[in-house]
C-alpha positions in Angstrom: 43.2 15.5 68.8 41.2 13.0 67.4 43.5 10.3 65.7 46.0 7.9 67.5 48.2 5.8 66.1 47.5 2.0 67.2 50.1 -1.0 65.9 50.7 1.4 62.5 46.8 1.9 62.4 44.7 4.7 62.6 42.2 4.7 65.5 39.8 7.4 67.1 41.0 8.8 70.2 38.6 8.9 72.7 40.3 11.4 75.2 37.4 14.2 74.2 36.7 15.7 77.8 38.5 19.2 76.7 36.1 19.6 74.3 32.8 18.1 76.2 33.9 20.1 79.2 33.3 23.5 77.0 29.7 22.5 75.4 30.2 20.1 73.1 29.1 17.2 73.3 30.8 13.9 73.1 28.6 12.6 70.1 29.3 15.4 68.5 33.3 15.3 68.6 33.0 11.5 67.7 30.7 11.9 65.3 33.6 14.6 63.4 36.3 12.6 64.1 34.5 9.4 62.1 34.5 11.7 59.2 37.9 12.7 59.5 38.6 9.5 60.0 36.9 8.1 56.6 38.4 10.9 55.0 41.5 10.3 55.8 41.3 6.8 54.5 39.2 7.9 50.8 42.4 10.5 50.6 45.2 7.8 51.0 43.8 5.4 48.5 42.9 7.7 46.4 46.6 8.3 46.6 47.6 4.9 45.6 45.3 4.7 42.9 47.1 8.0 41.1 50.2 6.3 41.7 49.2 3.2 40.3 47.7 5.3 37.2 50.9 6.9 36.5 52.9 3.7 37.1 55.3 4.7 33.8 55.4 6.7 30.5 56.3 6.1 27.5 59.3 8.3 25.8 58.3 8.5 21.6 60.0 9.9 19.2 58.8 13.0 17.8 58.0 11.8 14.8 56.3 8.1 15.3 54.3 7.9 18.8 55.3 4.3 18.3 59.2 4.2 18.9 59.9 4.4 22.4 63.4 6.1 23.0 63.1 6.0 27.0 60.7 5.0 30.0 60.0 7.6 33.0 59.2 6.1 36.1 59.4 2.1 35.1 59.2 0.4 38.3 61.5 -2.7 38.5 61.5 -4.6 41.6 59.9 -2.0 43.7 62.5 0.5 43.0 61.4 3.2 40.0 63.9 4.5 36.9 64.4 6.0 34.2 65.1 4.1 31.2 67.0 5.4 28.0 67.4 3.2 25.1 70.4 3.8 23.0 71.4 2.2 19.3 75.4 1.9 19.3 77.9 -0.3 20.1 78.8 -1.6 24.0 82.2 0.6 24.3 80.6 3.3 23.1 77.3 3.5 25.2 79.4 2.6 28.4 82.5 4.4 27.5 85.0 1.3 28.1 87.1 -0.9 26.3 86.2 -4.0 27.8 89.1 -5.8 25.4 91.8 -3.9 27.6 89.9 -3.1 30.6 87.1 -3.9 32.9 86.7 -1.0 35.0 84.0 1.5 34.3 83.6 4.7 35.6 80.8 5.3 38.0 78.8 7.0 35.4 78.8 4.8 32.8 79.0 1.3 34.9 75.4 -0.7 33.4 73.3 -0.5 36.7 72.8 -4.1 36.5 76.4 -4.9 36.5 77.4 -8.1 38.6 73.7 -8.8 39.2 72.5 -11.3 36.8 69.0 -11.4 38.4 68.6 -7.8 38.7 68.8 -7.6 34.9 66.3 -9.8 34.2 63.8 -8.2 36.1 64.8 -5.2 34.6 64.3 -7.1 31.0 61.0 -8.7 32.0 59.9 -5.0 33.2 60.6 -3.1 29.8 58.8 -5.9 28.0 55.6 -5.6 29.8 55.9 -2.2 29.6 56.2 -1.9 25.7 53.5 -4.5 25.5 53.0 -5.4 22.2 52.5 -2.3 20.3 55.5 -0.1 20.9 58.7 -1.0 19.6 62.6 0.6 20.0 64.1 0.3 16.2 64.1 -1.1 13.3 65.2 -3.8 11.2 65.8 -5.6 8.3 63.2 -4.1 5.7 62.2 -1.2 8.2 60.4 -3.6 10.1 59.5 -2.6 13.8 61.5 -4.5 16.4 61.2 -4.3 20.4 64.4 -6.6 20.8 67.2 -4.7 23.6 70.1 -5.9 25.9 70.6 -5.5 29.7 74.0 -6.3 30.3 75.3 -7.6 33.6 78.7 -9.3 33.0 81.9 -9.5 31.1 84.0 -13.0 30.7 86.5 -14.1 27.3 86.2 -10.8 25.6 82.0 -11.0 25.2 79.5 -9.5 27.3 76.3 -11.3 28.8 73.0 -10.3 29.0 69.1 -10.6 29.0 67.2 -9.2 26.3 63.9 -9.9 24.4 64.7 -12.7 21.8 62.3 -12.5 19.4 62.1 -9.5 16.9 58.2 -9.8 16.3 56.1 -7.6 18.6 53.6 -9.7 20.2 56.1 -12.7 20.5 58.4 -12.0 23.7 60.9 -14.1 25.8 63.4 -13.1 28.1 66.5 -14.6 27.1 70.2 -14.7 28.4 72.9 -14.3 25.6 76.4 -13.1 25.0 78.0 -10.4 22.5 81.5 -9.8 21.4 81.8 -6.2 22.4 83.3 -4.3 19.4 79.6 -5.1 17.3 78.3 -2.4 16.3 75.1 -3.8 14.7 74.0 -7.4 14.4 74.2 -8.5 10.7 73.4 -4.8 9.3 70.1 -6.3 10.0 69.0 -4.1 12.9 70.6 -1.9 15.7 71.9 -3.1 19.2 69.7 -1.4 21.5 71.4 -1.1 24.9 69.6 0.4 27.7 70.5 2.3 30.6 68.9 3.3 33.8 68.6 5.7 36.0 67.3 5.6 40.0 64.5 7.8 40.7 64.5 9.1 44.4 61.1 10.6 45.6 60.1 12.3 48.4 56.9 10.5 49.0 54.7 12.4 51.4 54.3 10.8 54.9 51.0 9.7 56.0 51.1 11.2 59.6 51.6 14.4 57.2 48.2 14.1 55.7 46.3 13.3 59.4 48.1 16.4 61.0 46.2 18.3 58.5 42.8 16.2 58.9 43.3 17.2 62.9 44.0 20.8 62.4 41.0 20.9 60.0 38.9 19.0 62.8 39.5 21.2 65.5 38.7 24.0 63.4 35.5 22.6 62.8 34.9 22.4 66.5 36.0 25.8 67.1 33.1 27.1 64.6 30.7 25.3 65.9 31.3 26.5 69.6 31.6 29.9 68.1 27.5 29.4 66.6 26.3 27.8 70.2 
């Protein structure tokens, strides 16, 4: 075996007498385990680089690569989702009648819900992911607008949120505001836009995994070359 594990680090293990004591020499097994060993670290970065590179993607309507109906994989405070954005009113996207009642179901409560904080990452996330070239309706004269709500609370028959203020692409700000929950549409100038989010659990592959396969592919290595001695 040539890898230990060290206060959470990879290290060489220098135990290599069952090997020396059948021909091969010491430099030799060190000398395959360094190259394990920088393989092993070129294959985990290389790792977080691909996961960094496919960060999130963009959902686009069929026919205009330009309005986003949903992000895959929008990370928001370390955690990843799926992101759906929805034109309609609040009872219908959530399925409640806040007026008479404020329980949800558990399908349909807004993941943000009670967490004021939480959905103002969440807002600050979907900005920087539309940047300012993509955009989720339109509004008064057809005009492209990237403005949506994150709701969190309910109080005197309105509901708060965070959403992006302004309607003009490359001018964003995070804002906290409050609806009266029957609105369909704002003015019959543009759509509400409500959002809603879905948690992504991945199986993410466990380093030890990749070394157990380094190992196994060093001592094959070693077999083959006592096998040509």
């Amino acid at each position: 075996m040539c890898f230990r594990k060290v206060s959470g680090e990879l290290a060489l293990f220098s135990s290599v007498n069952n090997y020396s004591d059948e021909g091969i020499s010491v430099k030799t097994i060190k000398t395959i385990c360094q190259s394990l060993a920088g393989l092993a670290a070129s294959a985990m970065l290389a790792l977080g680089v691909a996961e960094s590179a496919l960060a999130f993607k963009l959902i686009t309507d069929p026919s205009n690569d330009f309005l986003v109906t949903g992000i895959e994989g929008l990370d928001i405070d370390g955690t990843k989702y799926d992101v759906s954005f929805i034109r309609d009113s609040f009872n219908n996207v959530y399925g409640n009648d806040l007026e008479n009642n404020v329980v949800f179901t558990e399908e349909n409560t807004p993941l943000f819900w009670g967490d004021s904080d939480g959905a103002k990452l969440a807002t600050t996330a979907i900005i920087e992911a539309l940047d300012d070239t993509y955009y989720v309706t339109y509004g008064y004269q057809d005009r492209p607008v990237d403005r949506f709500y994150v709701p969190y609370y309910w109080e005197n028959g309105s509901v708060d949120l965070w959403e992006d203020y302004w309607n003009i692409l490359n001018v964003d700000l995070v804002s906290a505001a409050g609806f009266g929950v029957d609105l369909d549409f704002s003015d019959g100038e543009e759509d509400y836009v409500w959002t809603k989010f879905v948690e992504i659990h991945q199986s993410v592959p466990e380093p030890a995994s990749t070394i157990a396969i380094l190992a196994v592919a060093g001592t094959g290595l070693l077999a083959t070359r006592k096998r040509k001695k």
